[in-house]
C-alpha positions in Angstrom: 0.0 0.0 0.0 1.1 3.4 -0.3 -0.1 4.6 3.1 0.3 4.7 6.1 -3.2 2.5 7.4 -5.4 4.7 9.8 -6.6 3.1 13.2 -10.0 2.9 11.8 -9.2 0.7 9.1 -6.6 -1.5 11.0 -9.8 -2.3 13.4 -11.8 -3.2 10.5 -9.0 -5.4 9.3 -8.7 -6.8 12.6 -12.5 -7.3 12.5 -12.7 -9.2 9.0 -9.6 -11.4 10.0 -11.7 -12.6 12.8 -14.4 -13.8 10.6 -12.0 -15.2 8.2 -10.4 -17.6 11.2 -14.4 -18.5 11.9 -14.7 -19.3 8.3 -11.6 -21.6 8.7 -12.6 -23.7 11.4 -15.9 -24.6 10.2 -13.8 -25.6 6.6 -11.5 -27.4 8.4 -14.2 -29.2 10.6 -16.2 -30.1 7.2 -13.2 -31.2 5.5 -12.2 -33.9 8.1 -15.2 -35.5 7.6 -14.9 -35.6 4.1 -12.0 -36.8 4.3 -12.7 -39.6 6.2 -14.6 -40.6 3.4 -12.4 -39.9 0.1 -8.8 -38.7 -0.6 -8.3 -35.1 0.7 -7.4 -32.2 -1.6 -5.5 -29.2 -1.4 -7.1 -26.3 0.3 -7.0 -23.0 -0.9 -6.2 -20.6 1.2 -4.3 -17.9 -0.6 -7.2 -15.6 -1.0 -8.2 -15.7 2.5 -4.4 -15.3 4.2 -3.6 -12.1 1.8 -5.8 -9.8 4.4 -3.3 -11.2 7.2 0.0 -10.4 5.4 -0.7 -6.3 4.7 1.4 -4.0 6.1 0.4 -1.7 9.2 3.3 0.9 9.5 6.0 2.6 6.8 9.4 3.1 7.3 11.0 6.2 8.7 12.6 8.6 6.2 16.3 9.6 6.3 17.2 13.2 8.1 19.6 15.4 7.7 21.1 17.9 10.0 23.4 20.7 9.9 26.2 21.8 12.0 29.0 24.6 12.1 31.7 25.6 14.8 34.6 27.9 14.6 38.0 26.0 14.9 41.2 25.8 13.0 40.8 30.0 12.0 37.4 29.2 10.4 33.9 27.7 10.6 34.1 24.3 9.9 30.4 22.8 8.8 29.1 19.6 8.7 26.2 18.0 7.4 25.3 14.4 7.6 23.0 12.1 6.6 21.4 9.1 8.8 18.8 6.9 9.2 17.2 8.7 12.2 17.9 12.4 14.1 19.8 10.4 17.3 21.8 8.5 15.2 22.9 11.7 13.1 23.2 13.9 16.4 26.2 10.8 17.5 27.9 11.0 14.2 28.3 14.5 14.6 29.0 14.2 18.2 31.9 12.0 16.9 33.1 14.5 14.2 33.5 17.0 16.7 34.9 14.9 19.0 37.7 13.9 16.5 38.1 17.5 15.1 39.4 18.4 18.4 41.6 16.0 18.9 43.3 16.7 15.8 43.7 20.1 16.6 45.0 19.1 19.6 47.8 17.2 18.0 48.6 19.0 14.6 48.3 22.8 15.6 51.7 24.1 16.0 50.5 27.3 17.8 48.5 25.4 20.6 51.4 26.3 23.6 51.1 24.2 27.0 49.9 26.9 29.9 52.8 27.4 32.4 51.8 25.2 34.9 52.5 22.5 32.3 55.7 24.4 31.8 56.8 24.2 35.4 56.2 20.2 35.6 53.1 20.4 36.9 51.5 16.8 38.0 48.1 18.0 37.6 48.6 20.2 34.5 50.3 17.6 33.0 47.5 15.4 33.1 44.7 17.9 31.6 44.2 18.2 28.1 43.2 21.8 28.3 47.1 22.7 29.0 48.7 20.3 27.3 50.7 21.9 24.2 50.5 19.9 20.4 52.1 17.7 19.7 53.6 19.7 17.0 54.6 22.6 19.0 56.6 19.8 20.7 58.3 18.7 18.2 59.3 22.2 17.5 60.4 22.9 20.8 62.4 19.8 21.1 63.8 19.9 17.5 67.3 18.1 17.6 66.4 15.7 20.7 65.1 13.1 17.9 62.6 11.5 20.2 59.8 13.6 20.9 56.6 10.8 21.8 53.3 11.4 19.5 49.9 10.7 19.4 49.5 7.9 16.3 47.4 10.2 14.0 50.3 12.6 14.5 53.0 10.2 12.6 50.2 9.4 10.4 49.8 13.0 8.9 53.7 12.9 8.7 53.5 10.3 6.5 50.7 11.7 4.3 53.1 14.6 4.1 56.3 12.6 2.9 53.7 10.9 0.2 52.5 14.6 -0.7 56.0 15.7 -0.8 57.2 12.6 -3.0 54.3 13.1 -5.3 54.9 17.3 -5.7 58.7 16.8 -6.6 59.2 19.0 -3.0 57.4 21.3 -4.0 54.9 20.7 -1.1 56.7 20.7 2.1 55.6 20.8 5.5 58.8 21.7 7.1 58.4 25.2 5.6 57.8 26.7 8.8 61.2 28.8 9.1 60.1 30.6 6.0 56.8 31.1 6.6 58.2 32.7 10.2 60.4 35.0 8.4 57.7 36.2 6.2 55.1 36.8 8.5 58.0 38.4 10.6 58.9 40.5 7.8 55.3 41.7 7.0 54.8 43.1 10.9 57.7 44.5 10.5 56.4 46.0 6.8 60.2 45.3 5.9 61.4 42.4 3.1 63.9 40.0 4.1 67.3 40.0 3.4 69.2 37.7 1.0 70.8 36.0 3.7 67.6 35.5 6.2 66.7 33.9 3.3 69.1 31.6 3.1 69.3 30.7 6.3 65.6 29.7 6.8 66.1 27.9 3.4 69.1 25.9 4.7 66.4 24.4 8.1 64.0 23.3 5.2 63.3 19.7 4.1 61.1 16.8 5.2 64.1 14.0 4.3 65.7 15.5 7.3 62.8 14.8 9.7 62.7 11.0 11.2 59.5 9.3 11.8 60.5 6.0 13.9 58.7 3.4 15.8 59.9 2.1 19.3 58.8 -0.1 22.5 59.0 1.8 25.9 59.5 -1.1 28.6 56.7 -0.9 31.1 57.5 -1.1 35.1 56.3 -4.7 36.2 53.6 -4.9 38.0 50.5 -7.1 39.9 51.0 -10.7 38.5 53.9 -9.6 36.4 56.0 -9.0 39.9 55.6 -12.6 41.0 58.3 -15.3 39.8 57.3 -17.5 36.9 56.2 -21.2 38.2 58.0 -24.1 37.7 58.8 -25.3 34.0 57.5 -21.9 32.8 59.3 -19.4 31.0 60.6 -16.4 32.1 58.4 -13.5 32.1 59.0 -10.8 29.4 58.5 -7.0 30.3 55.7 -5.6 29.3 56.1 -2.9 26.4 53.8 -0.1 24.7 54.5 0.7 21.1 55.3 4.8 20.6 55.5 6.4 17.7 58.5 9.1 18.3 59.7 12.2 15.6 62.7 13.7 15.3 63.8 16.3 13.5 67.8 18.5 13.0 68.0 21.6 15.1 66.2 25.0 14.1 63.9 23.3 12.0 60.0 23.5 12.1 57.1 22.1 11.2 53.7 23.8 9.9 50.9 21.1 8.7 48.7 24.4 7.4 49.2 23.0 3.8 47.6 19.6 4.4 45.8 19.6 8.1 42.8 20.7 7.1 42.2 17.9 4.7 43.6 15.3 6.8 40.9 16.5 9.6 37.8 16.4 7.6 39.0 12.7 6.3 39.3 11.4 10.1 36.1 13.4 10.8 34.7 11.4 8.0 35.7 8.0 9.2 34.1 8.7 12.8 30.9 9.4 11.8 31.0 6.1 9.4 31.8 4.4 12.2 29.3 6.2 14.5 26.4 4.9 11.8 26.2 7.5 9.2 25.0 7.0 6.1 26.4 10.2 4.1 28.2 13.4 5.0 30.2 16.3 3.9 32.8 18.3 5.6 33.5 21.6 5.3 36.7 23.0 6.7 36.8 26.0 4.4 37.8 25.3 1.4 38.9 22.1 2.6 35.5 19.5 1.9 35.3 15.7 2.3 31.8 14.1 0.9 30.8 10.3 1.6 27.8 8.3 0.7 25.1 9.5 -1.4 21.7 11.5 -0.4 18.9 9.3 -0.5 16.0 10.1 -3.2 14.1 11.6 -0.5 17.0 14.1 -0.1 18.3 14.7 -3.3 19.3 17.5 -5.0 17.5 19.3 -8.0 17.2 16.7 -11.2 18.0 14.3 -8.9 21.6 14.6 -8.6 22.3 12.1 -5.2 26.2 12.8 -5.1 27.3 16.0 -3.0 27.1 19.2 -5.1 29.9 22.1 -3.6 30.4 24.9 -5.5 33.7 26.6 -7.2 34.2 30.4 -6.4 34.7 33.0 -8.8 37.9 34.1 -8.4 36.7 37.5 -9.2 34.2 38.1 -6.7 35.9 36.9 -3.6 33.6 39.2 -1.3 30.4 37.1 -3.0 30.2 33.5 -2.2 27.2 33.0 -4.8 29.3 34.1 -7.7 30.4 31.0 -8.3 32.6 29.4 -11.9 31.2 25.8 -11.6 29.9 23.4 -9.6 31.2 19.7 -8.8 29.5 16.4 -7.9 31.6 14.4 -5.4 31.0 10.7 -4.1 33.8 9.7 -1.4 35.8 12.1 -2.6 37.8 15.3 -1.1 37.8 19.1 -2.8 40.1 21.3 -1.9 39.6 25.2 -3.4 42.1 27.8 -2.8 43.1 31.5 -4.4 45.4 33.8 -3.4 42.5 36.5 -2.9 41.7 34.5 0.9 45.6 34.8 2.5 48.4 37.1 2.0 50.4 40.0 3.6 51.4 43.5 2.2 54.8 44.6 2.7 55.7 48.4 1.7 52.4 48.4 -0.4 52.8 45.4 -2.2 50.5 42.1 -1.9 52.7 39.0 -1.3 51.0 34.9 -1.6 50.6 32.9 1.9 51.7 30.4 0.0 55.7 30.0 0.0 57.7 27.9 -2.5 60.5 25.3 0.1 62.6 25.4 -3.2 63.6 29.5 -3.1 62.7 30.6 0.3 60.0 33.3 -1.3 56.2 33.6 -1.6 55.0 32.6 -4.8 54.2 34.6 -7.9 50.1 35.4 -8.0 50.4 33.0 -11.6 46.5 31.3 -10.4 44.0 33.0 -9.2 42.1 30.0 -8.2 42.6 26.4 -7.7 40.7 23.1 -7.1 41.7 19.7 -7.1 39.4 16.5 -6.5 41.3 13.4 -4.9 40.2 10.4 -3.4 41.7 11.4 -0.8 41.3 15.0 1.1 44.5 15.1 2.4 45.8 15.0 -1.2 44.1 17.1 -2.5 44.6 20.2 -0.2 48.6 18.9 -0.4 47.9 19.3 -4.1 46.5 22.6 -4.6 49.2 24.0 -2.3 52.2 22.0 -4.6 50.2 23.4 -8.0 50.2 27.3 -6.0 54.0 26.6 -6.0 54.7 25.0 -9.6 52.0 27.5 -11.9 49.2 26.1 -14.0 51.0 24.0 -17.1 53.5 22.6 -14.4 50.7 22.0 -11.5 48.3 20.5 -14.2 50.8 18.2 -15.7 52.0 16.8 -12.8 48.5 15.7 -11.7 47.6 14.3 -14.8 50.2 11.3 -13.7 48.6 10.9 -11.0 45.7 8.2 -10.0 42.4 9.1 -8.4 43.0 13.1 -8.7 41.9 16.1 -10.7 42.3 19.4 -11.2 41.3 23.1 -12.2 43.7 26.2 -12.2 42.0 29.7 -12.9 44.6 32.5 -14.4 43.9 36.0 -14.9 44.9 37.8 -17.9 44.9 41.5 -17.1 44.9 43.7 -19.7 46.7 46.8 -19.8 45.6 49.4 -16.6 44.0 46.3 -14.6 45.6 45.0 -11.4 44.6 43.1 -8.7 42.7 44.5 -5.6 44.4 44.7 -2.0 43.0 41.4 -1.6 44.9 40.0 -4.3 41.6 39.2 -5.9 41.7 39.9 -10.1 38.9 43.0 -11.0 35.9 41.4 -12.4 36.1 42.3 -15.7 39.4 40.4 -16.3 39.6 37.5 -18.3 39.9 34.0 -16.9 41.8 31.2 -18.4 40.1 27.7 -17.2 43.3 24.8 -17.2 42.0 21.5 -16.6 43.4 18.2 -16.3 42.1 15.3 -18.0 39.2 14.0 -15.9 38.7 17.3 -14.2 35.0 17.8 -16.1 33.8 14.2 -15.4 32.9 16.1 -11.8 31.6 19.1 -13.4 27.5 19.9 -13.3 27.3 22.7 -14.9 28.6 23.8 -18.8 32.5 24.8 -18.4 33.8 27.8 -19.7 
């Protein structure tokens, strides 16, 4: 049926089936007297059992529900997708859960409070004051054993893959540069040569050890006693710690690929946590599982997860937008030049530095997106591609397996210039580069 059935009719249901089982008997008390008398045959009771088998409730549609917080510098907003509001409300409860904890570990401005400082017993064992695990490995740079959480090393390694794929030109050890930079741009002064140089010289992840090591465990309760007779010694106990080390007056920054990496963890909690689809939005860093049911789909519908590609010429409009893509399990990472920067003595300068000269990179894209399977990837891409320029950033990605992209140049003509945000003027000219599967994802006409 395609309704619901009211209480009225369920009665008279209820009613009839009554009379049906009188009917019944009575057959079944004539037919074993026949019987009795000649062969039996097969009674049919199809017709009368259909009343019995019809349905008296319909299932509960999916929900979605909507979430945003401010964290990592931005408002990070998730949406999920589940089979009722409680479960949705624990996926989300889960996201959050593991957001922080990231943040916790990755953000290498998060200092511990002084009590922690001072040794502390009580300090040391709160969260709150604790300091990352990345400002850590700062601080203890040269020690080569600073102990971290496991989804620390993991992000390292994401980074050496990132770093591997980019030809270098994604690094995450590019913290002394960015320091001097920002440095430079409170100071409204630009480096010198041989600052330069310097923070150039403490750059490179191949000098930063990842390393794996048991930490014997003081004996204790049944481990104390002495092992019985014809038993084997007892072995110490051990716990497995993942420890990072890195050469002196180095530093890390994981700006160019935490954001990513957080949304995909957030992603995998609230699978876990029994959500059926979601998407992640750490500003222009979004992961999108699962598909929207046909109850919740979008116009035409499209199921897969529809986010939208800014205009590079309207930064101050977020419904200006180029294109549109559709992503299944899939991460999108958008960035332009016209979000982050600094001017020094009246001139805008890119966040985004290049590990290979020590110096912020040319404004050569005005926007760029990449789609990977997975989101820490793709925001390590679109960083690396920032770095190389459009032919060189596009190339590079069409090598690669399970990733796409689109760079947007502006070609001023003569008068234009950009705005103090870096942003082109909107009459300039856009020049779309796109790698080879880049408009598979694509829902509306490209340019």
């Amino acid at each position: 049926m395609a309704a619901c059935l009211t209480k009225q009719t369920l009665n008279a249901e209820i009613a009839e089936n009554a009379e049906v089982e009188s009917v019944l008997e009575k057959e079944k008390s004539v037919f074993a007297k026949i019987s009795s008398l000649r062969s039996p045959r097969p009674l049919r009771l199809m017709p009368l059992l259909f009343f019995l088998l019809l349905p008296t409730g319909c299932s509960p549609q999916p929900v979605e529900v909507t979430e945003t917080r401010d964290a990592m510098s931005t408002q990070v907003t998730v949406r999920v997708i589940a089979p009722t509001e409680a479960v949705a409300r624990r996926a989300l409860a889960a996201a959050w859960k593991e957001m922080d904890l990231c943040i916790s570990c990755l953000d290498r401005y998060r200092k511990p409070s002084e009590a922690w400082l001072g040794g502390d017993e009580a300090a040391r064992k709160d969260p709150a004051q604790r300091p990352s695990d990345v400002w850590r490995i700062n601080r203890e740079a040269g020690k080569w054993n600073t102990a971290v959480d496991p989804l620390t090393a993991t992000c390292l390694a994401a980074c050496r893959e990132a770093r591997d794929l980019t030809g270098g030109a994604f690094d995450p050890t590019v913290g002394p540069i960015v320091d001097l930079w920002r440095a430079a741009a409170e100071a409204d002064r630009l480096p010198t040569d041989e600052e330069i140089a310097k923070a150039r010289s403490l750059v490179g992840l191949d000098k930063v050890e990842i390393m794996m090591a048991s930490a014997p465990l003081a004996p204790q309760g049944a481990d104390l006693a002495p092992p019985g007779a014809g038993e084997p010694p007892r072995q110490p106990s051990a716990v497995q710690m993942n420890l990072v080390g890195m050469a002196p007056g180095m530093q890390l920054d994981l700006g160019g690929i935490a954001k990513g990496y957080i949304a995909g963890r957030m992603a995998q909690r609230m699978k876990e946590a029994g959500a059926v689809a979601a998407l992640i939005a750490c500003s222009g860093d979004i992961y999108a599982f699962g598909q929207r049911p046909a109850s919740l789909a979008h116009e035409g519908g499209e199921t897969r997860w529809i986010v939208g590609v800014q205009d590079p010429r309207f930064p101050d409009d977020r419904t200006r937008l180029y294109t549109r893509v559709a992503l299944r399990n899939m991460g999108v990472c958008t960035s332009g030049h016209y979000y982050r920067g600094s001017t020094i003595q009246g001139k805008r300068y890119s966040h985004v530095v290049d590990p290979r000269t020590g110096r912020p990179v040319a404004p050569r894209a005005a926007g760029i997106t990449v789609v990977s399977l997975d989101p820490a990837i793709a925001d390590a891409l679109a960083t690396a591609i920032a770095v190389m320029g459009a032919e060189k950033g596009v190339a590079m990605v069409d090598q690669l397996t399970g990733a796409e992209c689109l760079v947007l140049e502006a070609k001023l003509k003569e008068g234009q210039s950009t705005g103090p945000d870096g942003a082109p003027p909107p009459d300039a000219e856009l020049v779309a580069h796109r790698s080879k599967g880049f408009a598979a994802f694509e829902v509306t006409p490209a340019r």
